[in-house]
N, CA, C and O of each residue as an XYZ file, in Angstrom:
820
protein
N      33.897     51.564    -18.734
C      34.802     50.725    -17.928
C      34.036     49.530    -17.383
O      33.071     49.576    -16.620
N      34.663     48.378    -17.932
C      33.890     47.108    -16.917
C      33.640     46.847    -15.224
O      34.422     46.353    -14.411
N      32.882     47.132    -15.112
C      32.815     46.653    -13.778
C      32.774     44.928    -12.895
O      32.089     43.965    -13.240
N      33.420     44.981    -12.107
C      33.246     43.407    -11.359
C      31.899     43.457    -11.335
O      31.063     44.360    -11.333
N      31.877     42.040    -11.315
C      29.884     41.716    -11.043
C      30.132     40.440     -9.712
O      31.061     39.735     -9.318
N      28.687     40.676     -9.357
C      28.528     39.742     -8.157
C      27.820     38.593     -8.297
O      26.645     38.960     -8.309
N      27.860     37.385     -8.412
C      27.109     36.356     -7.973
C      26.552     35.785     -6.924
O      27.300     35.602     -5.964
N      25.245     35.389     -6.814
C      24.991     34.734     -5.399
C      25.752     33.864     -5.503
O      26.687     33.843     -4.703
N      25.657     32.920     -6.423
C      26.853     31.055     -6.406
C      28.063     31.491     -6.164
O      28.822     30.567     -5.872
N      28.669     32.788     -6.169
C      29.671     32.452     -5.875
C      30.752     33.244     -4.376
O      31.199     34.373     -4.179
N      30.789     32.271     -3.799
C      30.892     32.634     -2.004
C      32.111     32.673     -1.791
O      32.798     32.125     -2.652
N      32.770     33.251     -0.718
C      33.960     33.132     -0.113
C      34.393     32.042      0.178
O      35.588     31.764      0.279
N      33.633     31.436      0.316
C      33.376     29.481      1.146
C      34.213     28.659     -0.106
O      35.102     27.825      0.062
N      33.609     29.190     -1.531
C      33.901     28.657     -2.641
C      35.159     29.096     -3.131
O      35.743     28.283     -3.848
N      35.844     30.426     -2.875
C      36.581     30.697     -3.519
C      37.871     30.044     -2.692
O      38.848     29.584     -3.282
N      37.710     30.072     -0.963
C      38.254     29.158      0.021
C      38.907     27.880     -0.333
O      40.080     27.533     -0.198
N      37.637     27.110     -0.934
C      38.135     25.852     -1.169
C      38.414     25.633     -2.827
O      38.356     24.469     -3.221
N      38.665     26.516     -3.652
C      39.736     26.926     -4.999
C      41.071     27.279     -4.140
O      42.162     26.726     -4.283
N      40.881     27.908     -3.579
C      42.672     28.472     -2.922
C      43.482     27.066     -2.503
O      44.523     26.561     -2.922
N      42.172     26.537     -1.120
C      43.033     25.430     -0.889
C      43.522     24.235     -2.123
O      44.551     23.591     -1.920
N      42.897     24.056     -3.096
C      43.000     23.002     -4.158
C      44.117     23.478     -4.842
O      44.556     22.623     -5.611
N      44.684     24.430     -4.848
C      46.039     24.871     -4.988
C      46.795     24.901     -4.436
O      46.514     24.809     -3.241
N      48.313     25.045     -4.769
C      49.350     25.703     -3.701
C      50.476     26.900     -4.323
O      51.250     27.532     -3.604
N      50.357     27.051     -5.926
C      50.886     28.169     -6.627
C      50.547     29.113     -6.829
O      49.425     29.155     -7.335
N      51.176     30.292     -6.608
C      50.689     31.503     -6.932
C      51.703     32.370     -6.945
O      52.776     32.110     -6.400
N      51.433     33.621     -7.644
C      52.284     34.760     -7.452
C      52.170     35.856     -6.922
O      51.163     36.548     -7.072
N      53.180     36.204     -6.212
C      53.112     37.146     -5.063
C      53.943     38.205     -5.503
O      55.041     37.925     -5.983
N      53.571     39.386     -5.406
C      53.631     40.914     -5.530
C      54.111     41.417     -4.356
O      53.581     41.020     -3.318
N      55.347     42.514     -4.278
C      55.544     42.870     -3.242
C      56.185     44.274     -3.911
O      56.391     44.437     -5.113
N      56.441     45.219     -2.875
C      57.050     46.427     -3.362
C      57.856     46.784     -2.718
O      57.311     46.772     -1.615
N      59.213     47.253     -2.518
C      60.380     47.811     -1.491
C      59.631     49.227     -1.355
O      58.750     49.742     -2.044
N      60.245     49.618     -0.324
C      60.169     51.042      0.544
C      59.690     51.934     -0.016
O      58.702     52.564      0.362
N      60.534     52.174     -1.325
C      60.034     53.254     -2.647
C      59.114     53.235     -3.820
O      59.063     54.070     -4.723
N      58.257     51.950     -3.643
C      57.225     51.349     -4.498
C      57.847     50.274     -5.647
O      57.157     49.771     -6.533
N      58.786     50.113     -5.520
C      59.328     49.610     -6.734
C      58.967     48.211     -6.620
O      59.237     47.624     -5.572
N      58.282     47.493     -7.749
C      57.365     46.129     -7.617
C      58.177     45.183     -8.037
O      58.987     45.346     -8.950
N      57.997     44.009     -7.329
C      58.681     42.473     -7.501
C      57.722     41.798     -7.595
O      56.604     42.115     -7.188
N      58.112     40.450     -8.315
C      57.047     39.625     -8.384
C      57.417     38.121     -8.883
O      58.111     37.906     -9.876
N      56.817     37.044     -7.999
C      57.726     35.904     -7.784
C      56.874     34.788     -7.344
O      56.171     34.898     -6.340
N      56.917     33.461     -8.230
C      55.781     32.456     -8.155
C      56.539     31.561     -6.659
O      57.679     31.310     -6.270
N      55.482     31.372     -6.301
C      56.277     31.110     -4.759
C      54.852     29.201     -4.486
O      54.052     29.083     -5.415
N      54.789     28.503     -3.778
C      53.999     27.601     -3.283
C      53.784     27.986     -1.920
O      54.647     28.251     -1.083
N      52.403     27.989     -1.776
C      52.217     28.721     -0.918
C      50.866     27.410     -0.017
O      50.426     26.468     -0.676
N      50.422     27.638      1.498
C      49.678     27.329      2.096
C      48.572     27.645      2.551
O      48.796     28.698      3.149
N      47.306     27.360      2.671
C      46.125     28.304      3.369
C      45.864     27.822      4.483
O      45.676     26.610      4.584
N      45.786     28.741      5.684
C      45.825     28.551      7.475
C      44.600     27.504      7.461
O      43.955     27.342      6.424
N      44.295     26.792      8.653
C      43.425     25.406      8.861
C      42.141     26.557      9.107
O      40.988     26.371      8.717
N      42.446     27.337      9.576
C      41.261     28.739      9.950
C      40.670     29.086      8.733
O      39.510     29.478      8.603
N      41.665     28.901      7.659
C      41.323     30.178      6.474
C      40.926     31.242      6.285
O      40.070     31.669      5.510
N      41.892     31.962      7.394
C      41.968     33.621      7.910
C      43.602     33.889      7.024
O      43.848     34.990      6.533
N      44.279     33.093      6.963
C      45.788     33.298      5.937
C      46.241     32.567      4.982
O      45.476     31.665      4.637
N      47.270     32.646      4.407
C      47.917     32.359      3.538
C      49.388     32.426      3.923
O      49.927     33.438      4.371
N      49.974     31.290      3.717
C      51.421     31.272      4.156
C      52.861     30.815      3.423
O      53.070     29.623      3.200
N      53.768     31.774      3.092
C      54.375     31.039      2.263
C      56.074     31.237      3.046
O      56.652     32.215      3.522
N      56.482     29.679      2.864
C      57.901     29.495      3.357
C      58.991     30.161      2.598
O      58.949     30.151      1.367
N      60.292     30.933      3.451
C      61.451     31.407      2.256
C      62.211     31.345      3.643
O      62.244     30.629      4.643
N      63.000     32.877      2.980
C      64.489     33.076      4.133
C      63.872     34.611      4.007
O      62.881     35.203      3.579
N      65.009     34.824      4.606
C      64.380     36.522      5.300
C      65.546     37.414      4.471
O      65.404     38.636      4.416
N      66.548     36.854      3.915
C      67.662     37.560      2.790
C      67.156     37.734      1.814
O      67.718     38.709      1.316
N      66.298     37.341      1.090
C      65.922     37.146     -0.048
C      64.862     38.044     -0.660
O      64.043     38.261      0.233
N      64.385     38.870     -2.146
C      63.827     39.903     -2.016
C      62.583     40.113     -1.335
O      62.385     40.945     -0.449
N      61.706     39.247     -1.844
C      60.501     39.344     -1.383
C      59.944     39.452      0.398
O      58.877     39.883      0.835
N      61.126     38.883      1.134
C      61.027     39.304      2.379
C      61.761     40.345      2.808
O      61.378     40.803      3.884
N      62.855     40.958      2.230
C      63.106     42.254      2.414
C      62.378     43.464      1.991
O      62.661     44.608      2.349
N      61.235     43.057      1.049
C      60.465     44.213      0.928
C      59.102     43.933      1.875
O      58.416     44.886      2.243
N      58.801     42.697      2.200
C      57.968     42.841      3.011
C      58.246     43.309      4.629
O      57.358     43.634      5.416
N      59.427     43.269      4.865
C      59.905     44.119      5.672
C      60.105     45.691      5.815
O      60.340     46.404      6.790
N      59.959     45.897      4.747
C      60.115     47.442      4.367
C      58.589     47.778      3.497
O      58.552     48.984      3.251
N      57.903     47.377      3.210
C      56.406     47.835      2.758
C      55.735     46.604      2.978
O      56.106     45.672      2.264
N      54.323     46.260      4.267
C      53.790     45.219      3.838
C      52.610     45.046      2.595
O      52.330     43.888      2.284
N      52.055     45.944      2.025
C      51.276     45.674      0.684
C      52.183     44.793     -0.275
O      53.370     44.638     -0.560
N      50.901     44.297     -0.612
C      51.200     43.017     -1.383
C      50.076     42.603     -2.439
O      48.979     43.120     -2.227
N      50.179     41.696     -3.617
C      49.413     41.203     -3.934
C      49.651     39.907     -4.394
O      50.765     39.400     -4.266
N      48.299     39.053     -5.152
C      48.525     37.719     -4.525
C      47.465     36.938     -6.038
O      46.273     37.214     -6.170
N      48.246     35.954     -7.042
C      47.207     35.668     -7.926
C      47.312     34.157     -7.609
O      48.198     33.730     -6.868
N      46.485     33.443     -8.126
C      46.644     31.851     -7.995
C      46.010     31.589     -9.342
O      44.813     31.873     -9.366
N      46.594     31.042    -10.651
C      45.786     30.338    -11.681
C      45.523     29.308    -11.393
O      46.209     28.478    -10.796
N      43.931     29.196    -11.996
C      43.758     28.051    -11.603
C      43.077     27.001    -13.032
O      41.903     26.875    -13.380
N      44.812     26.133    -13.840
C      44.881     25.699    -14.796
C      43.931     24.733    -15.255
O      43.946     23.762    -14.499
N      43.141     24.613    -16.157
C      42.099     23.742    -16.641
C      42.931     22.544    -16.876
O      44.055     22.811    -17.302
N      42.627     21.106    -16.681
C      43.269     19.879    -17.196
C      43.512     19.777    -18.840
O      44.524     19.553    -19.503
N      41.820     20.099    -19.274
C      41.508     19.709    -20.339
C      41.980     21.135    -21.418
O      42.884     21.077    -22.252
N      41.444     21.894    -21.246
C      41.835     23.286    -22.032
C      43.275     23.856    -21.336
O      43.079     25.015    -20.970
N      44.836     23.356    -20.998
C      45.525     23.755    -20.529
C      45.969     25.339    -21.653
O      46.543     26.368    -21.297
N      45.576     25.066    -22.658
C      46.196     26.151    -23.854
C      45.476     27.467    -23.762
O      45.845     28.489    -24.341
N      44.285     27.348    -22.891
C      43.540     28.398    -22.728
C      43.957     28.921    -21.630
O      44.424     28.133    -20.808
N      43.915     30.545    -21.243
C      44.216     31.251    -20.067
C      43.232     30.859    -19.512
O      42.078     30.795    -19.934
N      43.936     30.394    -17.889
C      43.504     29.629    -17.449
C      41.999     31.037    -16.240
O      41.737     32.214    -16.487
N      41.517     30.260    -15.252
C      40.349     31.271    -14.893
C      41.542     31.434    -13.255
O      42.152     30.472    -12.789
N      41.583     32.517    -12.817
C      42.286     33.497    -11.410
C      41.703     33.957    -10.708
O      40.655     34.578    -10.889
N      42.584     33.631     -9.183
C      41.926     34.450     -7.872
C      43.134     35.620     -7.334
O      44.287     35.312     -7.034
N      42.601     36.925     -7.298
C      44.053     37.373     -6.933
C      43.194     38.682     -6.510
O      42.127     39.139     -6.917
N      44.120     39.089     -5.517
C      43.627     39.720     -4.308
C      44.966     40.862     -3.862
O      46.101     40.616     -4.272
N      44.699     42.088     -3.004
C      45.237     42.316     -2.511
C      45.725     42.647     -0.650
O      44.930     42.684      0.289
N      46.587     42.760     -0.609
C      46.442     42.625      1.009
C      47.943     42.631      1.847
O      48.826     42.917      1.038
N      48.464     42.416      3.138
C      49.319     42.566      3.868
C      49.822     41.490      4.228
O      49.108     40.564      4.613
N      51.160     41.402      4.173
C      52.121     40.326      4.685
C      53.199     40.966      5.816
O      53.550     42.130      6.014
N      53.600     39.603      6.522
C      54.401     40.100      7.865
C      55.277     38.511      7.583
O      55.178     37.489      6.905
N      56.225     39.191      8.697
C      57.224     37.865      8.230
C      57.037     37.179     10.274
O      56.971     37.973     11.213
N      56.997     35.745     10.437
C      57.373     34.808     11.237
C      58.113     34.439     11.093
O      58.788     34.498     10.066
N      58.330     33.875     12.075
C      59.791     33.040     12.699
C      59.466     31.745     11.821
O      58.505     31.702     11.054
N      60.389     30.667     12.018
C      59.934     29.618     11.045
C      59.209     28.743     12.056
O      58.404     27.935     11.592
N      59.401     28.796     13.510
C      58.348     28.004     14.379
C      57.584     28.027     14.483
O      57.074     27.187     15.223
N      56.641     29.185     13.726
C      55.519     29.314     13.816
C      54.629     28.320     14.005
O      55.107     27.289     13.533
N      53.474     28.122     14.507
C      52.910     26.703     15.123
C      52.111     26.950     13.871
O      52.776     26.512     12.933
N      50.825     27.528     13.391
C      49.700     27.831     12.439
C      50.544     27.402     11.298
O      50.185     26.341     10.788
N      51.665     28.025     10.738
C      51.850     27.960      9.556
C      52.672     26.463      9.320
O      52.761     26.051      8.164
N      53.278     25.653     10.459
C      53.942     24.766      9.928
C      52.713     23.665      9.485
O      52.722     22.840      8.572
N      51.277     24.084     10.841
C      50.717     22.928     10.297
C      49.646     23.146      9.247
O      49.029     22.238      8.690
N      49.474     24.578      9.014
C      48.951     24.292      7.605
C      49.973     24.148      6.348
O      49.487     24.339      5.233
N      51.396     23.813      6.448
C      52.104     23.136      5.247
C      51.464     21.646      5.789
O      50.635     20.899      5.271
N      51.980     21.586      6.655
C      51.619     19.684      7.039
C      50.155     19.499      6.454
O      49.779     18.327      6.427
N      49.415     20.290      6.063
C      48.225     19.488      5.401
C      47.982     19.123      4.299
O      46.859     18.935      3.831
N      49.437     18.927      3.547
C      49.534     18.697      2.377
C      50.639     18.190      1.702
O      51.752     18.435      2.166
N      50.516     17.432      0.543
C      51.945     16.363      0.180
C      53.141     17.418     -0.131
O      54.178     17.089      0.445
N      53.225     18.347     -0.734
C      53.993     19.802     -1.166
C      54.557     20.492      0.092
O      55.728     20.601      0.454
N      53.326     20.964      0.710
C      53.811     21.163      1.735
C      54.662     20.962      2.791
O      55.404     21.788      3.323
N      54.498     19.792      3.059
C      55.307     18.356      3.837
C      56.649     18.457      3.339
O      57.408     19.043      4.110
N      57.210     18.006      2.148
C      58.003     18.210      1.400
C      58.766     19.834      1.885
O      59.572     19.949      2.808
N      58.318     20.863      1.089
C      58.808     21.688      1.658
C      59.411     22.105      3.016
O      60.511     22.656      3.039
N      58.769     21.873      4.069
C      59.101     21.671      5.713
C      60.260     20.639      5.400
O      61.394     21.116      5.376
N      60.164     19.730      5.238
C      61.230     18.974      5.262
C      62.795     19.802      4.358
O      63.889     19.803      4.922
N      62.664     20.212      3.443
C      63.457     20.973      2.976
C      64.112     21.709      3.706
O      65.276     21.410      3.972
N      63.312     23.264      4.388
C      63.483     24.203      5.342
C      64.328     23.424      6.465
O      65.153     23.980      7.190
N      64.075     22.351      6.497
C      64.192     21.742      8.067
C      65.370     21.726      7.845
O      66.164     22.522      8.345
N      65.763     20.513      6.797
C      67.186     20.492      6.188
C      68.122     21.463      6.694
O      69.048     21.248      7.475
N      67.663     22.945      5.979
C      68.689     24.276      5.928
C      69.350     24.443      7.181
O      70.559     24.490      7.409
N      68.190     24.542      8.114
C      68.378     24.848      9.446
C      69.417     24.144     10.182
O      70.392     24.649     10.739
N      68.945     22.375     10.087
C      69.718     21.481     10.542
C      71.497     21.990     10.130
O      72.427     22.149     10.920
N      71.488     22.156      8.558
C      72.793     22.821      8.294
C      73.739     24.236      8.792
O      74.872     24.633      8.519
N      72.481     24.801      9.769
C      72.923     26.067     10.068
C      72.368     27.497      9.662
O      72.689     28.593     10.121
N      71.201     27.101      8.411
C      70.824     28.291      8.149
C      69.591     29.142      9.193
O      68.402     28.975      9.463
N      70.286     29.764      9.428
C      69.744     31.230     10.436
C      68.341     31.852     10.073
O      67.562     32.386     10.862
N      68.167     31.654      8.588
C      67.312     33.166      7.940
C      65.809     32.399      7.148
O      65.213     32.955      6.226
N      65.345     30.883      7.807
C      64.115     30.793      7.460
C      63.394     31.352      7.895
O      63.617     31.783      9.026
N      62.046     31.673      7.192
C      60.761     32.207      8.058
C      59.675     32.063      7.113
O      59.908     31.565      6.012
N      58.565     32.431      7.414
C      57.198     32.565      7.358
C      56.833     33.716      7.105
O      56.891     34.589      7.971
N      56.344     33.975      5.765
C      55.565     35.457      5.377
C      54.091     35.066      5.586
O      53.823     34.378      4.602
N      53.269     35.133      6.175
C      51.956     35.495      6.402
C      51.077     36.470      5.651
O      51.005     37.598      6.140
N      50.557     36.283      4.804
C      49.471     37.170      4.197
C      47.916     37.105      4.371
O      47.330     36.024      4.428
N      47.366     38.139      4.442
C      46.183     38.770      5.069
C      45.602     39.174      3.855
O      46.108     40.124      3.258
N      44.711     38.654      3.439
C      43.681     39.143      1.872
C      43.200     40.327      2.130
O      42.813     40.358      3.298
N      42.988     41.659      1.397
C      42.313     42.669      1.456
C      40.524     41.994      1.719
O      40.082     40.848      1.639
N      39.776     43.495      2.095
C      38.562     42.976      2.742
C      37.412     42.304      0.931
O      36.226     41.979      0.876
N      38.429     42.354     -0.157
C      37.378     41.770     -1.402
C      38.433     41.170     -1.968
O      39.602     41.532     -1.834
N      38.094     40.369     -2.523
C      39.021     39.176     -3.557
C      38.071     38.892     -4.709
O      36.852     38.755     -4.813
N      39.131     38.859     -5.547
C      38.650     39.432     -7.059
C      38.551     38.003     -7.991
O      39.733     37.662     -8.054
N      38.129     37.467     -8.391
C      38.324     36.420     -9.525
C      38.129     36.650    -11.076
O      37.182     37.389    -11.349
N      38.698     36.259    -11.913
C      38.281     35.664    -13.468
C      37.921     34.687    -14.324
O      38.795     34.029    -14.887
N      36.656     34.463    -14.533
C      36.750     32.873    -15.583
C      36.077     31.963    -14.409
O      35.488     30.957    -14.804
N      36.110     32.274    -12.670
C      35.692     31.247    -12.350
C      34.308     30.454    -12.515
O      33.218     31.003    -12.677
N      34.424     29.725    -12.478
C      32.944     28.773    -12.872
C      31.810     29.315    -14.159
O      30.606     29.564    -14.105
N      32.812     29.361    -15.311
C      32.250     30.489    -16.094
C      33.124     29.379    -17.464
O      34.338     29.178    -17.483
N      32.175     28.842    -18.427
C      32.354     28.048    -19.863
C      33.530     29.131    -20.721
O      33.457     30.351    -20.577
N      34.399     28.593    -21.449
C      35.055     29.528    -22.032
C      33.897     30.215    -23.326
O      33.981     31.389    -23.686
N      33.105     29.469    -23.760
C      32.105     29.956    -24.930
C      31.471     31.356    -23.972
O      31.269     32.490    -24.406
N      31.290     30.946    -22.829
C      30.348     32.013    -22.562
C      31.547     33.349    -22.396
O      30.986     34.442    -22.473
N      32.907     33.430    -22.208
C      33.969     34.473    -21.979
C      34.122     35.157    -23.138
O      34.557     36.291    -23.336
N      33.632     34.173    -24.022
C      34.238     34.530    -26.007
C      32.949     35.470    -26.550
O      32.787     36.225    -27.509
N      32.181     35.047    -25.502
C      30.885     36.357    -26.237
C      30.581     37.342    -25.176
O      29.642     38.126    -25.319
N      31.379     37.345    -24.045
C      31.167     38.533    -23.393
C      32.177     38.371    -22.132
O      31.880     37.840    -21.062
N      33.402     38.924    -22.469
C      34.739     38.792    -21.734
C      34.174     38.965    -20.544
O      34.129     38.051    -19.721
N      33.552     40.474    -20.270
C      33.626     40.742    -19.270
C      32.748     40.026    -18.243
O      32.869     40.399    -17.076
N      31.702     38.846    -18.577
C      31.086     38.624    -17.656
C      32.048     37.686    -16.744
O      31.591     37.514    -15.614
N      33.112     37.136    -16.967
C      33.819     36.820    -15.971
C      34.394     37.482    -14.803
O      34.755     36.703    -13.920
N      34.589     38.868    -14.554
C      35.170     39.753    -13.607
C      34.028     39.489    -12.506
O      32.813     39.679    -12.559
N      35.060     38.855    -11.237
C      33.656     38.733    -10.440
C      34.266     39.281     -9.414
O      35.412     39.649     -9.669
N      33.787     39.517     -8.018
C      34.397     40.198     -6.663
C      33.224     39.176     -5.284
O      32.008     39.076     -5.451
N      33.757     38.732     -4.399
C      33.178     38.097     -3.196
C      33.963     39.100     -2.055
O      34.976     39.734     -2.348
N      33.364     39.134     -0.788
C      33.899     39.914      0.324
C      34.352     38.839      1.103
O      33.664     37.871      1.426
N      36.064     39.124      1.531
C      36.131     37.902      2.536
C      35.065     38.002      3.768
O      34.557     39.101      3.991
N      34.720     36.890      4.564
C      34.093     36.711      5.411
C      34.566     36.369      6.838
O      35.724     36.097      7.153
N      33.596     36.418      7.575
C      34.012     35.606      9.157
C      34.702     36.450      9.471
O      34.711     37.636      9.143
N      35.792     35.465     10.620
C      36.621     36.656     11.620
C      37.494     37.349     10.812
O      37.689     38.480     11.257
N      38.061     37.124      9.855
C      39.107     37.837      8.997
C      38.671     39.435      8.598
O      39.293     40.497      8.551
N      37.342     39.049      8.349
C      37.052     40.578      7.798
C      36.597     41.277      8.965
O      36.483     42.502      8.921
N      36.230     40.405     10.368
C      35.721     41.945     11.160
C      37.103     42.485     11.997
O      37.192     43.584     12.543
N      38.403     41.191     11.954
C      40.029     41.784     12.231
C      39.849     42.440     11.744
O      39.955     43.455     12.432
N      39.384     42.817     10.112
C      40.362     44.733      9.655
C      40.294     45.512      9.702
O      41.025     46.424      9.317
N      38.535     45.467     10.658
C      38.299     47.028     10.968
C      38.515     47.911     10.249
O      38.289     47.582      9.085
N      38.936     49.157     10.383
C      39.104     50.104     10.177
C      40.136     50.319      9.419
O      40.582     51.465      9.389
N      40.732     49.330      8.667
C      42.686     49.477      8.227
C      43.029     48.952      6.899
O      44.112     48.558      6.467
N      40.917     49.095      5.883
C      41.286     48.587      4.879
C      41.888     49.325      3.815
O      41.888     48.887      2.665
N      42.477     50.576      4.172
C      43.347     51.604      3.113
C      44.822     51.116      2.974
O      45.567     51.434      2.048
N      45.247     50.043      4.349
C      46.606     49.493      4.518
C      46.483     48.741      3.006
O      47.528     48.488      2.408
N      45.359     48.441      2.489
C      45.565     47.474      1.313
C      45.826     47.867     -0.051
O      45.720     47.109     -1.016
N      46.074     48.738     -0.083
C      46.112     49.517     -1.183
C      47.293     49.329     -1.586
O      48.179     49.346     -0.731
N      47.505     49.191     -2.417
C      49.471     49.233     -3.002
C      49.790     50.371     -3.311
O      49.143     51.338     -3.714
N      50.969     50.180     -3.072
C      51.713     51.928     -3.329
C      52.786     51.832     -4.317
O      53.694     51.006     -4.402
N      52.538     52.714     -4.955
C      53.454     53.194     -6.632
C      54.174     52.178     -6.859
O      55.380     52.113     -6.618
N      53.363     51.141     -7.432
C      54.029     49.979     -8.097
C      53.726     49.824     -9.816
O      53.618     48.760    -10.425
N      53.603     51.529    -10.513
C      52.993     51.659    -12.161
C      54.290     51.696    -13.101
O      54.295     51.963    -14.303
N      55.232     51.418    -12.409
C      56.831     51.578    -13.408
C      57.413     50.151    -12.859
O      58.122     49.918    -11.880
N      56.873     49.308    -13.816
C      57.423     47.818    -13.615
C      59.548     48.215    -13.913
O      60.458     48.180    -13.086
N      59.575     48.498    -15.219
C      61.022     48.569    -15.791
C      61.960     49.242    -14.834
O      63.186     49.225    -14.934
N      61.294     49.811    -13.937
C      62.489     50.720    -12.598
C      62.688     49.672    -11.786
O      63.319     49.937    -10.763
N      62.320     48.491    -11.941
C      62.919     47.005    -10.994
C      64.646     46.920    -11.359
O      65.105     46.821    -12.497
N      65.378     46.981    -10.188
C      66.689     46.757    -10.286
C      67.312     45.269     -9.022
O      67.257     45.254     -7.793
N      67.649     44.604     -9.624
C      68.433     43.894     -8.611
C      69.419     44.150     -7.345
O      70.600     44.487     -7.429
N      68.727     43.933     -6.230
C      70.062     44.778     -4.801
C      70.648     42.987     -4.958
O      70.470     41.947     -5.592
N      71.443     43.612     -3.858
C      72.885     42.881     -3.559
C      71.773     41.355     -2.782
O      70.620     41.437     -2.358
N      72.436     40.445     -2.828
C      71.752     39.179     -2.396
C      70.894     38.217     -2.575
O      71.552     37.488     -3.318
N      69.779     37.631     -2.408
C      69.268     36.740     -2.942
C      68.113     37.919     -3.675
O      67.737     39.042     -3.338
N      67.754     36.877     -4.993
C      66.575     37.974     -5.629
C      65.316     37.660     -5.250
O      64.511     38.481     -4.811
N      65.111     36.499     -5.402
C      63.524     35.651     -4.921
C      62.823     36.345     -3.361
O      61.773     35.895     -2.902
């Protein structure tokens, strides 16, 4: 079995500022009974870079299961310009989400730090202005290791030895000494029967 490998070059600091140079990713979530969803969402990283934040409504699936199970997981590709035809190299992690209000102060202004972002808020804002009730803020919390593939790694060198891309960094700073004791919360639960995904009543996203 391959194992992740560790690099000194490659730091939390680094994988930090890959997250922020993005804003796509896909997010994993599971309802009550394990049953897994999964849904490319644009997402934000806190000015702290202790979170990850992504705007929706609170009807909609992915916040009804984070209401009902917070495990989660979380990938971001991160697409080459030049080699777009090649799978691209990933950061994806697992960890806990909670839902905010949409006033949240942290999360509006880490959208505001960015042209997408901005945009989006303005969107949300829209809804509201119209009456909609059910924006909010899912907040996600990275498990205490985040996993990458391909990063900073030649595709020649992947083609003669796949596995040396599997790499693992430990988040750092205040984030990791918050989890104390509660890194089993990260674990996902019976999400191995993708095809038992059924559509409930209301929004699916």
């Amino acid at each position: 079995m391959n194992q992740p490998m560790k690099r000194r070059n490659l730091t939390f600091e680094a994988v930090l500022k890959l997250l922020r140079s993005r804003s796509f990713g896909v997010l994993g979530t599971a309802d009550a009974e394990g049953r897994p969803h999964s849904v490319g969402v644009e997402y934000a990283v806190s000015l702290s870079g202790l979170y990850l934040y992504v705007m929706t409504r609170r009807h909609l699936k992915k916040s009804r299961n984070v209401a009902a199970n917070r495990n989660v997981s979380f990938v971001v590709p991160l697409t080459r310009r030049l080699l777009w035809f090649v799978p691209p190299p990933c950061i994806q992690f697992h960890g806990t989400a909670e839902i905010l209000e949409s006033s949240d102060i942290d999360a509006i202004e880490s959208f505001k730090a960015f042209l997408t972002g901005r945009a989006i808020l303005r969107m949300y804002e829209g809804f509201e202005r119209r009456g909609e009730t059910r924006v909010c803020f899912l907040r996600i919390a990275p498990g205490p290791v985040i996993s990458t593939y391909a990063v900073g790694h030649s595709v020649w060198s992947l083609i003669t030895r796949m596995e040396a891309g599997i790499e693992t960094v430990e988040v750092q700073g205040i984030l990791k000494a918050s989890l104390g004791n509660n890194c089993a919360e990260f674990k996902m639960k019976g999400i191995s029967d993708a095809t038992s995904v059924k559509a409930n009543a209301g929004g699916h996203r």
